[in-house]
Biopython code that builds the backbone (N, CA, C, O; Angstrom):
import numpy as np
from Bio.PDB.StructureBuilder import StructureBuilder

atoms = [
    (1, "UNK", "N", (-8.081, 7.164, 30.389)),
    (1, "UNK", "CA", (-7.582, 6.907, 29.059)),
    (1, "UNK", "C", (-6.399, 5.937, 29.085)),
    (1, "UNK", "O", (-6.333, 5.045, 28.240)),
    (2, "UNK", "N", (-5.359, 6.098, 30.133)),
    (2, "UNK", "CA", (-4.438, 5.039, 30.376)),
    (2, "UNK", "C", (-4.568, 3.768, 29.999)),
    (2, "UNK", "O", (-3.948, 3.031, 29.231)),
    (3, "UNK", "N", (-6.055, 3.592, 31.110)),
    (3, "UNK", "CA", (-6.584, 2.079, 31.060)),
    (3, "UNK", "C", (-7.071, 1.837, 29.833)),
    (3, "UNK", "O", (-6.962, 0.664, 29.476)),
    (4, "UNK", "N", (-7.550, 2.544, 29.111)),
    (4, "UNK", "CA", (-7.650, 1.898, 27.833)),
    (4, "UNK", "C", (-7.152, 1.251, 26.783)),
    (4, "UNK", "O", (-7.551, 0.257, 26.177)),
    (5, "UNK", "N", (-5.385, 2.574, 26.521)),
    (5, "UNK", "CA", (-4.693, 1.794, 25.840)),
    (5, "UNK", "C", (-3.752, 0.545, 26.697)),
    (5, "UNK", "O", (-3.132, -0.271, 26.014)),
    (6, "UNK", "N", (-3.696, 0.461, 28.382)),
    (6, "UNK", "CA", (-3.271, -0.778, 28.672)),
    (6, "UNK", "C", (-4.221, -2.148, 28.003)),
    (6, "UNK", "O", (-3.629, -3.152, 27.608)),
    (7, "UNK", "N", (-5.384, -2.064, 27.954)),
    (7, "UNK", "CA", (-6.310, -3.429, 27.815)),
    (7, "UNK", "C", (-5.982, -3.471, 26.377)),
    (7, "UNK", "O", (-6.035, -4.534, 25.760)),
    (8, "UNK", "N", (-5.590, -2.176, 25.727)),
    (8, "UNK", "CA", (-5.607, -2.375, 23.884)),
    (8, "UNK", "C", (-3.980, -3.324, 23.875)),
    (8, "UNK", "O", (-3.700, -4.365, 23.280)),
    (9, "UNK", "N", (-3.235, -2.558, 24.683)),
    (9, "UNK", "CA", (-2.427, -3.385, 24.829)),
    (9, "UNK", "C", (-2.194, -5.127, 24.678)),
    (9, "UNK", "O", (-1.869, -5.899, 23.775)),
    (10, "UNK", "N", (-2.541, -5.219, 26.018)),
    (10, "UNK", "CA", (-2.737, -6.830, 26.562)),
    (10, "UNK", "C", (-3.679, -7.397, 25.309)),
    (10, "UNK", "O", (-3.004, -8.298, 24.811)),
    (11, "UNK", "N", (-4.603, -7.310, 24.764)),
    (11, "UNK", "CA", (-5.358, -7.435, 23.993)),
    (11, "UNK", "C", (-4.558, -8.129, 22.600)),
    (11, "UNK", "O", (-4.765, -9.290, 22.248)),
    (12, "UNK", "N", (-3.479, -7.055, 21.791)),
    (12, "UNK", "CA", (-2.775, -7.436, 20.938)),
    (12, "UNK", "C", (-1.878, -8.143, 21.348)),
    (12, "UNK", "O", (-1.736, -9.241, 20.811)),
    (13, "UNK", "N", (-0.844, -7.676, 22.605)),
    (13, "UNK", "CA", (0.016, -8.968, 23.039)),
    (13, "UNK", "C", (-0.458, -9.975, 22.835)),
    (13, "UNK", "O", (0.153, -10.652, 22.008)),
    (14, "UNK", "N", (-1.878, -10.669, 23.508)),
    (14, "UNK", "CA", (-2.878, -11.900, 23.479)),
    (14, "UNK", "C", (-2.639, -12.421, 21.856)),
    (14, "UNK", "O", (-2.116, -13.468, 21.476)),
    (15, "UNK", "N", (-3.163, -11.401, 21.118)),
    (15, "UNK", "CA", (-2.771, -11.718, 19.642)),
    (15, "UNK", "C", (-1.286, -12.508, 19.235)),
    (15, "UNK", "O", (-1.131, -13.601, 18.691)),
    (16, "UNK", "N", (-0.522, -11.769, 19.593)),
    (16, "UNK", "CA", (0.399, -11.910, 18.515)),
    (16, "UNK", "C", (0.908, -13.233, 19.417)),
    (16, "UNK", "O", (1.780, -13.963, 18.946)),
    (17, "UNK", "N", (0.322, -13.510, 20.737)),
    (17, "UNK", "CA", (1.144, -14.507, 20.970)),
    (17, "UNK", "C", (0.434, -15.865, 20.669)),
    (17, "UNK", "O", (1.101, -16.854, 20.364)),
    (18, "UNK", "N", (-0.984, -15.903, 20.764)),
    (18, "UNK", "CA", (-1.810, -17.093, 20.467)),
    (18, "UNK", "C", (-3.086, -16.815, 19.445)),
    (18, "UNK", "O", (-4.227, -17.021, 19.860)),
    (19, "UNK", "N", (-2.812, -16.250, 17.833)),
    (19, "UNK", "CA", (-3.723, -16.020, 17.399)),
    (19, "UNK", "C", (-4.738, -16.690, 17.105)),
    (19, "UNK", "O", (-5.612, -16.189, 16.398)),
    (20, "UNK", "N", (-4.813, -17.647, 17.464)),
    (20, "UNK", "CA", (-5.752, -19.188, 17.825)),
    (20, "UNK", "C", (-7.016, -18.692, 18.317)),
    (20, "UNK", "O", (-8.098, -18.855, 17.754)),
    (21, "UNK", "N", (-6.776, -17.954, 19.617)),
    (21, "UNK", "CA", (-7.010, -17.857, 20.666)),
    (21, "UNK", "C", (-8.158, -16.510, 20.737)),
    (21, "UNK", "O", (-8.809, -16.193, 21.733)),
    (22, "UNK", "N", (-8.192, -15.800, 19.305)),
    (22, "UNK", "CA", (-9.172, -14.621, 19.298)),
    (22, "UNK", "C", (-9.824, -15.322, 17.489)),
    (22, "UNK", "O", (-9.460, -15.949, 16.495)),
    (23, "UNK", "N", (-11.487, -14.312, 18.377)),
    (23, "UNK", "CA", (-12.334, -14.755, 17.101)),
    (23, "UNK", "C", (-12.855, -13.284, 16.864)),
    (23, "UNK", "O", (-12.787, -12.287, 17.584)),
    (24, "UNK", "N", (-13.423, -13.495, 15.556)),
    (24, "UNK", "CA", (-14.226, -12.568, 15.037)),
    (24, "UNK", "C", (-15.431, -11.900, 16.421)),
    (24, "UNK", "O", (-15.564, -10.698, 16.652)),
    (25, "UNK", "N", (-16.011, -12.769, 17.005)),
    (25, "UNK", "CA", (-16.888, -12.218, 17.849)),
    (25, "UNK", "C", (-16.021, -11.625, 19.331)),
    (25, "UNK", "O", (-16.587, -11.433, 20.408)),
    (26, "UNK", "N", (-14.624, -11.415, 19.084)),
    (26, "UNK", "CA", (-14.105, -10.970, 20.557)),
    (26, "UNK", "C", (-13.579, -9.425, 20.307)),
    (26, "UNK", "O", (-12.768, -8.793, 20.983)),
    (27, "UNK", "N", (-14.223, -9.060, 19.245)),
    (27, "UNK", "CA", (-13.634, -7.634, 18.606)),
    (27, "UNK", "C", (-15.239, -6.907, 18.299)),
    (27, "UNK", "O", (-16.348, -7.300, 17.936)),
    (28, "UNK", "N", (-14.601, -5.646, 18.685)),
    (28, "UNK", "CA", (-15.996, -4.168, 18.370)),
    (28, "UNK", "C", (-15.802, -3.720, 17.389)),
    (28, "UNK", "O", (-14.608, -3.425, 17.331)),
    (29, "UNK", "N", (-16.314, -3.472, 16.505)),
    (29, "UNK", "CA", (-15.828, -2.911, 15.233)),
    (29, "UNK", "C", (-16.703, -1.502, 15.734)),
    (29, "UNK", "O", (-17.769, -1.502, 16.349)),
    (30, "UNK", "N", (-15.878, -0.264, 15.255)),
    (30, "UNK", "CA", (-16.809, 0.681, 15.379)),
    (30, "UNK", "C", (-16.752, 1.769, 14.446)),
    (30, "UNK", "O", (-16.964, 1.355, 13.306)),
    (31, "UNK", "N", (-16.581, 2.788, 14.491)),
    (31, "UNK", "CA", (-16.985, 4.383, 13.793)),
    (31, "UNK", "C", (-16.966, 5.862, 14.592)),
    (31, "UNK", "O", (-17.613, 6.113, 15.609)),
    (32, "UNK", "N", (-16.186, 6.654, 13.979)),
    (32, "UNK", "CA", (-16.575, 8.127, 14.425)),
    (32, "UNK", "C", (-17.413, 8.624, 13.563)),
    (32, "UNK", "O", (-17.119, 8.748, 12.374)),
    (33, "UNK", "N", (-18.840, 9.050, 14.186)),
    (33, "UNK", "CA", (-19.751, 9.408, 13.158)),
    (33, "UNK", "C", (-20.243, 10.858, 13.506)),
    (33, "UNK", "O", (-21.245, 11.442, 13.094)),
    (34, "UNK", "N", (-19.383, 11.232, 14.273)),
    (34, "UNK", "CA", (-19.703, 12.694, 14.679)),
    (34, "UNK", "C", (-20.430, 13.997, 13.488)),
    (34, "UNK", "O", (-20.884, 15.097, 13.806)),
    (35, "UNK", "N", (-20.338, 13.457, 12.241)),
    (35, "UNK", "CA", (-19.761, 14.592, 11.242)),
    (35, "UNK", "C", (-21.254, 14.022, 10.395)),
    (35, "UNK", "O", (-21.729, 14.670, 9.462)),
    (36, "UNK", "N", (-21.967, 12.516, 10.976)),
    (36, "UNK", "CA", (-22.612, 12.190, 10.025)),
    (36, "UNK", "C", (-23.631, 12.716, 10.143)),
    (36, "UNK", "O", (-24.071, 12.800, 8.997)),
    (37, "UNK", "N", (-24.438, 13.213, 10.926)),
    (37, "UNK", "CA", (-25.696, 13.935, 10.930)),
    (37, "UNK", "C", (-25.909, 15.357, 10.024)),
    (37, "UNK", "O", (-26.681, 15.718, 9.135)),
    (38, "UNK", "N", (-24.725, 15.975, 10.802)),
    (38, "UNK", "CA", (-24.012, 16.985, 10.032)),
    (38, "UNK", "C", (-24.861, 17.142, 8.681)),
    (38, "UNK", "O", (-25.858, 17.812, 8.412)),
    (39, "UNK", "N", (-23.970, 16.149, 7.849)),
    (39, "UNK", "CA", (-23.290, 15.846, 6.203)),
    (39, "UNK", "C", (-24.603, 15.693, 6.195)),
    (39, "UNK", "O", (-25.133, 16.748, 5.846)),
    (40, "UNK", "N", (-25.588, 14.613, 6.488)),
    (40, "UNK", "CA", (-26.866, 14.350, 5.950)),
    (40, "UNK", "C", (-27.351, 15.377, 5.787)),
    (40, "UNK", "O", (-27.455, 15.695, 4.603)),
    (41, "UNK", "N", (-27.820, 16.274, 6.716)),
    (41, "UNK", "CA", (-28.659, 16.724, 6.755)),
    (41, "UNK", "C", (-28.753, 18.631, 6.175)),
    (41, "UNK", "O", (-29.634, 19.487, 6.266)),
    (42, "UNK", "N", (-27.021, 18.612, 5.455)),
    (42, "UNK", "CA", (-27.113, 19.300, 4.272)),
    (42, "UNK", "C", (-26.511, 18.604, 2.902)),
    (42, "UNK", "O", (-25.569, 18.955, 2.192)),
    (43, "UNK", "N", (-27.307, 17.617, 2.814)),
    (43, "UNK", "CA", (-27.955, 16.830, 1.737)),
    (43, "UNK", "C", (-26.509, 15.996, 1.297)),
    (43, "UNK", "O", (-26.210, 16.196, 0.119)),
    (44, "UNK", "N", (-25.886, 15.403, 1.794)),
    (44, "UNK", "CA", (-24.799, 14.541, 1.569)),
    (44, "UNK", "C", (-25.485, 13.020, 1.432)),
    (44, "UNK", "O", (-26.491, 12.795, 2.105)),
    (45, "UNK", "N", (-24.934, 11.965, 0.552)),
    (45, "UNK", "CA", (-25.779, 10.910, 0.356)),
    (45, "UNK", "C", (-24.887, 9.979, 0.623)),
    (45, "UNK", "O", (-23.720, 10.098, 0.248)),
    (46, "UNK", "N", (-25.304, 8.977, 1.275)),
    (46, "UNK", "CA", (-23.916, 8.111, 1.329)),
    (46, "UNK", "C", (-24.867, 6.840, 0.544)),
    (46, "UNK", "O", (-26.060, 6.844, 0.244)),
    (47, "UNK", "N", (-24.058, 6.028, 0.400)),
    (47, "UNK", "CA", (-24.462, 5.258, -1.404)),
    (47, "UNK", "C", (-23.879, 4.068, -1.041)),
    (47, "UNK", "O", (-22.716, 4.092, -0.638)),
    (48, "UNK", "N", (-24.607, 2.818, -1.127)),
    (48, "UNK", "CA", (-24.272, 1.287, -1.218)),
    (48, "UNK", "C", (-24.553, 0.658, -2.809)),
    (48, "UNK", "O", (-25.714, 0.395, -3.124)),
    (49, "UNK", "N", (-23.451, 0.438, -3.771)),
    (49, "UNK", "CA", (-23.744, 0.191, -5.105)),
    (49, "UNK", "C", (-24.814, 1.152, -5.456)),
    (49, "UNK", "O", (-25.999, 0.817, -5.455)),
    (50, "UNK", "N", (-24.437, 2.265, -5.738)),
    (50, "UNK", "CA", (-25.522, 2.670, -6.407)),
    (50, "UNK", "C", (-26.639, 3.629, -5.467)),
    (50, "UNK", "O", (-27.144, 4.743, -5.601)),
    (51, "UNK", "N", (-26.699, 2.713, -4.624)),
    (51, "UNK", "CA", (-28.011, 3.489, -3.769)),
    (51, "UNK", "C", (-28.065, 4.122, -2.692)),
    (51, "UNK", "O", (-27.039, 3.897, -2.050)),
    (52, "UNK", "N", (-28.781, 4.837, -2.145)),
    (52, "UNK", "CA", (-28.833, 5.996, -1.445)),
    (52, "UNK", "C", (-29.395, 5.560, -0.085)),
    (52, "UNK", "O", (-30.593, 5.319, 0.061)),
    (53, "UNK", "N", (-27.932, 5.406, 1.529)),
    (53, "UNK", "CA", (-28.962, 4.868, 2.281)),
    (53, "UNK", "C", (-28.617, 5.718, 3.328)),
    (53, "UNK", "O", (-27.755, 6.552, 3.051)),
    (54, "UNK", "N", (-29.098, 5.724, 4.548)),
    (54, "UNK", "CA", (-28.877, 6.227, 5.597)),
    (54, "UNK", "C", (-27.294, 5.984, 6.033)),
    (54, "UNK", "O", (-26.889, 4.825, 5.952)),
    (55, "UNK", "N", (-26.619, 6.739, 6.368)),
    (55, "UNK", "CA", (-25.108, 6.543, 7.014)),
    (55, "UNK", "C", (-25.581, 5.189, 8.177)),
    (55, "UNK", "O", (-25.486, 3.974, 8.004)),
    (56, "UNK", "N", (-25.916, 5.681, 8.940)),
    (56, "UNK", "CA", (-25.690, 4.510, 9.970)),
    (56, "UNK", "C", (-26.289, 3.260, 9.673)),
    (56, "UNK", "O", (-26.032, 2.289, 10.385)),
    (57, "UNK", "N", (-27.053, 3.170, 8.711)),
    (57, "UNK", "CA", (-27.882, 1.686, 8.309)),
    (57, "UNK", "C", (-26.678, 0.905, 7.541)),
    (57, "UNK", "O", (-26.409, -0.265, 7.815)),
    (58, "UNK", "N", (-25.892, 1.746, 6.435)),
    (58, "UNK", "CA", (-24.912, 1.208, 6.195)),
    (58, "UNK", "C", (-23.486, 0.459, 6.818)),
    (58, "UNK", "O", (-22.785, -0.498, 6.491)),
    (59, "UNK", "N", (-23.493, 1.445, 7.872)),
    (59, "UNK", "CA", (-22.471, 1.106, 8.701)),
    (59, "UNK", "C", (-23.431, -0.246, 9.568)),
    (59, "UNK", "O", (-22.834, -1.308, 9.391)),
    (60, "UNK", "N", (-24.304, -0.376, 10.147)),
    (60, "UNK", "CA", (-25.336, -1.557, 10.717)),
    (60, "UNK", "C", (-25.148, -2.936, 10.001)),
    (60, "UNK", "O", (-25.029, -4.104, 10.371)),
    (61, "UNK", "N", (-25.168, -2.499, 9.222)),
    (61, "UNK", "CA", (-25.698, -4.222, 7.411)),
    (61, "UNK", "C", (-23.778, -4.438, 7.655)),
    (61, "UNK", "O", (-23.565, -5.631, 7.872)),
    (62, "UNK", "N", (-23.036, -3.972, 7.660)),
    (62, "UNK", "CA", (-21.557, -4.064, 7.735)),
    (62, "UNK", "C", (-20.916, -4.575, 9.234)),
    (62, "UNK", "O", (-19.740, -4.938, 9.218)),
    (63, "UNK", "N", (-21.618, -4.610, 10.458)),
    (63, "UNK", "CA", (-20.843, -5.407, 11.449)),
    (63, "UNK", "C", (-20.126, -3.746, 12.371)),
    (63, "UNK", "O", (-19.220, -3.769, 13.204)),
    (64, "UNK", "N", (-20.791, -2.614, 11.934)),
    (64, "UNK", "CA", (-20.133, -1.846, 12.803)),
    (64, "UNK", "C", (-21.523, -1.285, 13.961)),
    (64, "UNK", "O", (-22.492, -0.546, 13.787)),
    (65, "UNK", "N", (-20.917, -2.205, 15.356)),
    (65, "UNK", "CA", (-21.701, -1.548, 16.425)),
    (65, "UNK", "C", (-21.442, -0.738, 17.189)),
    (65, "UNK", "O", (-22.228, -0.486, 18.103)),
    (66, "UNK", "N", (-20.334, -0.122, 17.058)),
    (66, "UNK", "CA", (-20.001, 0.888, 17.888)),
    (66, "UNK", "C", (-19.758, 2.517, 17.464)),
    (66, "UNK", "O", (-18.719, 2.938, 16.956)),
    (67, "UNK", "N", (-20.814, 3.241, 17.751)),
    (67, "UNK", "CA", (-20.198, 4.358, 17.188)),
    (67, "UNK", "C", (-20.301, 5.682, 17.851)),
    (67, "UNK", "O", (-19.756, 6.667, 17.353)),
]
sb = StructureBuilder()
sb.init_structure("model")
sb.init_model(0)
sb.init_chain("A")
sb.init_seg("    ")
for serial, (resi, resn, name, xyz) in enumerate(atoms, 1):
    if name == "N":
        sb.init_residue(resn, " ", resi, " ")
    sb.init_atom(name, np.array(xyz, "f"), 0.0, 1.0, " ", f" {name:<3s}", serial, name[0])
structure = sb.get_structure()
């Protein structure tokens, strides 16, 4: 776990010193979805304008691959 928040570290240092230097594709976007199967499957709906979609399809169409 150390090593993790060291690289989260170095990572933002990198940031704040050359924000040039990071793109949209050098970042994970992710999710704790522990709870989502759960919720579904005593009938919880999760909703894009209106409509009724699968939790993780939503989170998918949105740029989150990690979960």
């Amino acid at each position: 776990m150390k090593r993790v928040h060291c690289v989260a570290g170095s990572v933002l240092l990198l940031a704040l010193a050359s924000p040039a230097l990071l793109h949209a594709a050098d970042y994970a976007i992710g999710a704790d979805v522990s709870f989502l199967r759960q919720a579904e499957q005593q009938g919880v709906v999760f909703k894009e304008r209106g409509k009724g979609k699968p939790g993780l399809q939503i989170l998918r169409e949105h740029g989150y691959g990690w979960v």
